[in-house]
N, C-alpha and C positions, 0 to 999 in steps of 0.2 A: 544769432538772435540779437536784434537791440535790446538794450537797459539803459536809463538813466536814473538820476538821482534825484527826484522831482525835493521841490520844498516840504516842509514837512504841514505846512498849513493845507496844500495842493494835495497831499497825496494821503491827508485823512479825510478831505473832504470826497475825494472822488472815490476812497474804500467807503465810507458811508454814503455815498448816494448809491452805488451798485449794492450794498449791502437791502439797505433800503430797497429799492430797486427787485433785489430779488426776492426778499420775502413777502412785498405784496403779490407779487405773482404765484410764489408759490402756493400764500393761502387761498388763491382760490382755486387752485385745482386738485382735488384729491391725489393721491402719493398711489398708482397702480405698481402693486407687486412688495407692499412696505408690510414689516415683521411684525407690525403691532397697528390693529384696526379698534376705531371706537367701541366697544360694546361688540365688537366680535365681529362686526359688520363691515365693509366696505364702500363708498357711493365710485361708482366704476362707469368710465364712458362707455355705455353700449359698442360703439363704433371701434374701441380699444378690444373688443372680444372677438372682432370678427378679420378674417384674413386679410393679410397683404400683400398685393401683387407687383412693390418696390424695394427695392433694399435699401434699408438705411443705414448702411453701414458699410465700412472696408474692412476687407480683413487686413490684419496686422501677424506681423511675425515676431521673430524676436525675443523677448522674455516674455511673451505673452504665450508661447507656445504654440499649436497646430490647431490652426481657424477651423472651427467650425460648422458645416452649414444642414438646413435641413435640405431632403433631396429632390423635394421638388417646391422646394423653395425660390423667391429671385434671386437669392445671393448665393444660387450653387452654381451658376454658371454651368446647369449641366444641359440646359435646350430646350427642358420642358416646357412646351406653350399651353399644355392642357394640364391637369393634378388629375389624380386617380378619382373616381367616384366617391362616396362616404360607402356603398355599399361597398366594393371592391377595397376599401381601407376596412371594413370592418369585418369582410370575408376572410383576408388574410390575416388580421389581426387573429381573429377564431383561430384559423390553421393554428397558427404558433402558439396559442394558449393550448391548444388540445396536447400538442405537441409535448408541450412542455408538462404537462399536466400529466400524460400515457407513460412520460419517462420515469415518474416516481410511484408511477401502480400497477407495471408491468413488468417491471425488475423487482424482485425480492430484497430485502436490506442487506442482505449479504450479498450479494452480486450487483450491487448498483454499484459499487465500486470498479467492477470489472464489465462492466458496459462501455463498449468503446469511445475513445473521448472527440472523435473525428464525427460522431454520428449527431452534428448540430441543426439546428435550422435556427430560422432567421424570417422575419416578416418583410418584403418587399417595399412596405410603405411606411411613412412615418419615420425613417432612418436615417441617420445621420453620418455626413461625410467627410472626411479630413485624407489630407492629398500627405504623401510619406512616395519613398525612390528607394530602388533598388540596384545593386551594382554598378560597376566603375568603367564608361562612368555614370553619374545616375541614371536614372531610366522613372518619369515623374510619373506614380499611377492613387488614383484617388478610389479609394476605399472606404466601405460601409462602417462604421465602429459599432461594436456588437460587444458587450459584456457577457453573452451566454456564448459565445464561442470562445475555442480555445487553440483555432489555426487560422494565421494570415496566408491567406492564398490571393491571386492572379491569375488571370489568363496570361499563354503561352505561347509562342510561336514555334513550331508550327501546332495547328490545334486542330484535332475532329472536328469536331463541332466544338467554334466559336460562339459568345455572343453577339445579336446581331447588333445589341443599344449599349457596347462595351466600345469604344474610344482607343483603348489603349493595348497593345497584349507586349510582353517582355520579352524580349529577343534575348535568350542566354548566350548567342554567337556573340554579341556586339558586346559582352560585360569580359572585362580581364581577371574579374575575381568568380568568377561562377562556377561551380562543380556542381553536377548531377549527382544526387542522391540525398540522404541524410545525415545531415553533420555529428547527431546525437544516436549513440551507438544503441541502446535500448530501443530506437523508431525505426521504421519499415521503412522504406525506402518510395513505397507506395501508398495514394491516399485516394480518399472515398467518403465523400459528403454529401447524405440527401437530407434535404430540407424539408419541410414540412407539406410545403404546397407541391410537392415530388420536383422540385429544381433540384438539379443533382451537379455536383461537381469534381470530375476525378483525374489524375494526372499523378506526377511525379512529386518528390520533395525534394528543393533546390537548396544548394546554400550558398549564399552569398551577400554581399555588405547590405543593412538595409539604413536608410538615414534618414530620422527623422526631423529633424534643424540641422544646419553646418556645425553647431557641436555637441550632436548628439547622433554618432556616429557608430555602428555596431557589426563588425565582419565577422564571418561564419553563420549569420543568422537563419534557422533553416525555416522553411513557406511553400506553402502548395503551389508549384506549377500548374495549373488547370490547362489540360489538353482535350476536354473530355465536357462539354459544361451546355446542358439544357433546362431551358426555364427562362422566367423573365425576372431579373434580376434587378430593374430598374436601366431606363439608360443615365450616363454620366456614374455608374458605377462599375470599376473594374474588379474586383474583389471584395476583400472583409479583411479587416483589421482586431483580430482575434483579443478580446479585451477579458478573457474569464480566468480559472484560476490553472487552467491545466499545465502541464509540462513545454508544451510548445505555443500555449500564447504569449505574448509579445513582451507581458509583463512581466511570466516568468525569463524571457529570453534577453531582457536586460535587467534583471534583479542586480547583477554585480554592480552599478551605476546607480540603477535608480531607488532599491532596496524594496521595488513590489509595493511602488507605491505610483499613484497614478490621481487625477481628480480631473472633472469635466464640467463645463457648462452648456447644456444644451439649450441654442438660441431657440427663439421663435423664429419665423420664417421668414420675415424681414431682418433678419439681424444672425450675426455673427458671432459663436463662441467658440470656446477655446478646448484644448485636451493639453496639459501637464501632467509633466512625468517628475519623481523625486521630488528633488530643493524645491523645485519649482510651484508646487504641487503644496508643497508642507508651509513656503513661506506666507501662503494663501490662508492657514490654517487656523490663526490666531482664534478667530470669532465664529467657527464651526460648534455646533453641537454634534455630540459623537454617541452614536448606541455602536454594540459589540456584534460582530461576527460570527454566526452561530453554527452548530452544525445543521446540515441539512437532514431529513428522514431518513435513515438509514444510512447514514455515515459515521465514521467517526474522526475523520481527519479535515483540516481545512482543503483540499483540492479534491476529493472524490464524487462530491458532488455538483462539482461545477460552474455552481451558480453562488451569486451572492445571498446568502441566507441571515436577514435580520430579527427582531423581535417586536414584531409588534401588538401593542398592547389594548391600545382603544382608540378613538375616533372621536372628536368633536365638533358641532355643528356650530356655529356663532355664539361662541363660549359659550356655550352646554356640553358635557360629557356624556356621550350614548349610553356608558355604562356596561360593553358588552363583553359578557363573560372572553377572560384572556384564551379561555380553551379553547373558544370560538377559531382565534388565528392561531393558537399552538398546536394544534393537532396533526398540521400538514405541517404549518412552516410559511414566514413569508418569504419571497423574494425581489429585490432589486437588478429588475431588467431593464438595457436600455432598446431593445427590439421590441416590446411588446408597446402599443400605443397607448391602450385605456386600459385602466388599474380593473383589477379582477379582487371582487372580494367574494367571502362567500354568502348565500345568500341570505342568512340570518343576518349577517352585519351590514348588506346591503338595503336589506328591509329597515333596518335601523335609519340608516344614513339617510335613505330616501326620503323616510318618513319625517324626517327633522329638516331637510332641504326643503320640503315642498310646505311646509308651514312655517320653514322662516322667509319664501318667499310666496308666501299666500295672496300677499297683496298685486301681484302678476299674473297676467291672463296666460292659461296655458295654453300651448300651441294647437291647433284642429287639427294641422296637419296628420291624415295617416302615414304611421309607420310602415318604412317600404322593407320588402323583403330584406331580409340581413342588416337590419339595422337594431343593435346591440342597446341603443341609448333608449329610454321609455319614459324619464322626466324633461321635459320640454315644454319652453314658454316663449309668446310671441310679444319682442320685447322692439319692435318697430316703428312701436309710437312713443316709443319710452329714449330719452336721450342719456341720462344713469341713470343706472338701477344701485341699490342698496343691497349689495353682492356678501351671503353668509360667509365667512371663512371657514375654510375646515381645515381643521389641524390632527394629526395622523402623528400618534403617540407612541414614540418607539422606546424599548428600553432605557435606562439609564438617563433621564429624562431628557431625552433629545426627540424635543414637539417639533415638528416640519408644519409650518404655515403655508396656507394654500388657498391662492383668493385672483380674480382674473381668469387668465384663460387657461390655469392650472384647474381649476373649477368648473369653467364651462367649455362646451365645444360647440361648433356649428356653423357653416358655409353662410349664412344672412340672417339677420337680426328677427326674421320672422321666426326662427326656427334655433334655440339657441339650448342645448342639453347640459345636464351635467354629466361631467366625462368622468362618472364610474361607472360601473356595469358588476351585475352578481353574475356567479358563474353559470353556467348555462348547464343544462341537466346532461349533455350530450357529453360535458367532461366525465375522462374517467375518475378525477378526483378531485371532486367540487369544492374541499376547504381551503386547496390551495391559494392562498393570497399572492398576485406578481402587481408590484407596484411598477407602471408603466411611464413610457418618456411623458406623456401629455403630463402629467404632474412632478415628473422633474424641470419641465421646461425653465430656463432661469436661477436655477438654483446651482450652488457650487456646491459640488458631491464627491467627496473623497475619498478615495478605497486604501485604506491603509494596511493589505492582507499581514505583512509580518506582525503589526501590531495589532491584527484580528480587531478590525474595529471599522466603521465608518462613519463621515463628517457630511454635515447638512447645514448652507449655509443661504440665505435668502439675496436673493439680486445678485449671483453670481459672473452674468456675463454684463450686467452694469457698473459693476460698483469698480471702480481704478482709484487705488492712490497711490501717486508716482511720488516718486522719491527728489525731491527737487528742494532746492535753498529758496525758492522764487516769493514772494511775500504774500501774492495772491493765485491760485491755481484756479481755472474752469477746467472742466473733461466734458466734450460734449462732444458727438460725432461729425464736425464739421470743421478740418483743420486745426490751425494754430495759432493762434493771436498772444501775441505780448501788450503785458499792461500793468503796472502797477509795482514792480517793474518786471512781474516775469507772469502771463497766462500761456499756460500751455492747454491746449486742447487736442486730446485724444481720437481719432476718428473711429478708434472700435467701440467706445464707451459712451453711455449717454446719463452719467450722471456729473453732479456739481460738485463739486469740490472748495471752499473758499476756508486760506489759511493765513491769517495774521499774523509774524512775529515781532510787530513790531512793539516794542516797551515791553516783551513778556507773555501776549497776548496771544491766543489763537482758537476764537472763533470759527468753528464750521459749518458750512451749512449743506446737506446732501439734498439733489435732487436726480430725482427718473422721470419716465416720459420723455424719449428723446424727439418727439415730433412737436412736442412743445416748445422747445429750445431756441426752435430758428428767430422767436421773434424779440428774445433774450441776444442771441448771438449780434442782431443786427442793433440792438441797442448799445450792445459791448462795443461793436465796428464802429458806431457812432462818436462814443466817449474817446475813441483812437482818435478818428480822423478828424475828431476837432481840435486837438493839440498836437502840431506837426511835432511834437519829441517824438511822439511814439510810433510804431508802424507793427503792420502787419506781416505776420512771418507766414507763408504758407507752406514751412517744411513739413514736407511729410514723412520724414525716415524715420519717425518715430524715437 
């Protein structure tokens, strides 16, 4: 990368003209996805809520960890030309809540311990996927991450029944470190997975290296060989990437490295996030708020029930607090799933929530459209003649004072502006056990969420898959998803990241200034270009090796 040494008259005038430069732009555009709204409220692009059908982003590797994309998103490269319906996302979404709902009211508290831990499911849509290899030498297969599971499986060659929208299956011939069976003397040798929507998956347990980055490497790692596997599972996914607490998910299978700690940011569909394991994971961790680990309904250990089990407390609408009795979500328990899509509360705290959404956005015509069969969402407004709207935050109050802010399309869902829902939903009479609260990926989206199981805790962090600050001596830093430019004498630009960065040390100083919105940036970026190529000192670096 070029540097030079501009004059010192040169190079404070040109840090204050971009300075300059960038904060009238920034004030006129609202901050979408920022930790603290005026008066509780938001003013939000309409057009910012609704899908994307381009990527804005590359994935990146590296200390950034294992990219992550949604699965029928543009950045999963997985083929999809079509997305699943909102009916058929909200059919199987149901599955898995019932799912998950029958497993804590059909097992007594003493035996939900000894309920087998292989009997998971998983919701086909709304999931997310990060690419991980197996044996030597590797063998590249992209898998669903699933926090409520607790076995990484694949398909296998040879196989009964294959899937037909599966890409890849692992040849144990071709691997020099492969053995058949189970490396962990306590497991069966054989396994047996049906899902909720009856996809069933069954086959052998293999063991051998599996590697998730060039140095994070792990042999003996035992994983379902799938020889046996019906259902539609999504195409462009070959497996599941077992992220919960049991004995053979992934987190306990490298606890010796990574000490059972893991954290994720789940992109929006144009964009790209990450999965970190350990150091990696904790150095992230500074600016996290943390509620505790709790047990689940009839447990008493952290891994028995499976699931991530937090504490949550109350709910507020555009700073207002509902006020709803704690017993309300203490009686079942919440949970932290990343398969389920829309949060499930029950239906007393949903009456609440409703009730205060639709009066803080009173002044929005709601939508005529009727509700089509399996459509879960019931608050809806037609905001198509509206360019922002003045979007309530809700903030989801969990123990130990760790508020999770939620405003954007944590907040709303909806395929076109005629038609735009808030994406909670109470639970449905048909569950077996309606108090249960499962806080879904649609309101994690964006945020950085940390599972710190040995220290029985987790971290909730806002603008997780935007926010980068790199480690660099450079005097002024940009991070936006478009390359690299040097300037001043050093910008670097991130192409997984779309926020802003500017750091001054010159005489002592160091002014910052943050910005999101990465589709705003480009007319920034080409202003930046400008300020280059009108002083041939400088140039443009367009390394990408990050």
């Amino acid at each position: 990368m070029a540097t030079l040494c501009p004059s010192t008259a040169i190079y404070h005038l040109l840090f204050s003209s971009l300075l300059l430069f960038f904060s009238c732009y920034v004030s006129g555009i609202p901050v979408y996805g920022a930790e603290e709204g005026k008066d509780g409220f938001h003013s939000t692009p309409v057009s910012s809520l609704l899908p994307k059908n381009k990527c804005s982003a590359s994935a990146r590797g590296g200390s950034q960890g294992l990219p992550i994309t949604q699965k029928y998103g543009p950045c999963s490269g997985s083929g999809h030309s079509q997305p699943p319906s909102p009916q058929e996302i909200f059919g199987r979404d149901e599955s898995r809540v019932s799912f998950i709902n029958s497993k804590f009211n059909q097992y007594a508290p003493e035996n939900l311990k000894d309920h087998a831990p292989n009997n998971k499911m998983f919701d086909e849509d709304g999931n997310f996927l990060v690419d991980v290899a197996f044996g030597t030498p590797p063998q590249k297969f992209t898998l669903i991450l699933d926090t409520g599971s607790s076995i990484t499986w694949t398909q296998c060659k040879p196989c009964v029944n294959c899937l037909k929208a599966s890409r890849r299956h692992f040849d144990p011939s071709a691997s020099l470190t492969y053995s058949l069976g189970s490396c962990i003397p306590t497991v069966e040798d054989t396994y047996n997975m049906t899902y909720g929507d009856k996809s069933t998956s069954r086959g052998n347990f293999g063991c051998d290296t599996l590697i998730l980055e060039p140095s994070d490497v792990f042999p003996k790692f035992q994983f379902g060989c799938g020889r046996n596997n019906k259902g539609d599972f999504g195409r462009g996914a070959d497996g599941m990437l077992g992220l919960g607490q049991g004995q053979l998910s992934t987190v306990s299978q490298t606890a010796s490295k990574f000490k059972k700690v893991f954290s994720y940011c789940l992109p929006e569909e144009d964009s790209i996030g990450s999965l970190l394991f350990g150091e990696k994971a904790t150095s992230q961790s500074s600016s996290l708020k943390f509620t505790s680990l709790v047990n689940g309904p009839g447990t008493s250990g952290s891994e028995e029930s499976g699931y991530y089990f937090v504490k949550l407390l109350d709910i507020s609408v555009g700073n207002k607090r509902l006020n709803i009795p704690s017993s309300v979500f203490a009686s079942a328990g919440t949970i932290i799933d990343s398969g389920t899509v829309i949060t499930r509360l029950p239906q007393r705290a949903y009456s609440a929530l409703k009730a205060a959404f639709k009066k803080a956005m009173a002044k929005y015509p709601l939508s005529n459209g009727r509700r089509k069969k399996g459509d879960i969402l019931d608050t809806c407004y037609n905001l198509s003649r509206t360019k922002d709207v003045l979007l309530p935050e809700i903030v989801l109050h969990f123990g130990e004072g760790a508020d999770v802010r939620l405003n954007g399309k944590r907040v709303f869902w909806g395929k076109d502006a005629s038609r735009l829902c808030l994406a909670f939903a109470g639970n449905s009479e048909s569950t077996m056990n309606p108090e249960l609260t499962i806080i879904g990926n649609r309101q994690q989206v964006s945020l950085r969420i940390l599972y710190d199981i040995q220290g029985r805790r987790i971290g909730f962090g806002g603008n997780g898959c935007s926010k980068h600050v790199a480690e660099t001596s450079g005097i002024l830093q940009w991070v936006v998803p478009h390359g690299y430019i040097a300037l001043l004498p050093q910008v670097r630009v991130s192409r997984s990241f779309s926020t802003l960065e500017m750091s001054h040390s010159h005489s002592g100083q160091s002014p910052e200034l943050t910005w999101s919105e990465g589709e705003a940036m480009e007319p920034i970026k080409e202003h930046a270009k400008s300020l280059v190529s009108s002083d041939s000192s400088y140039e443009l670096d367009n390394d990408e090796s990050g």
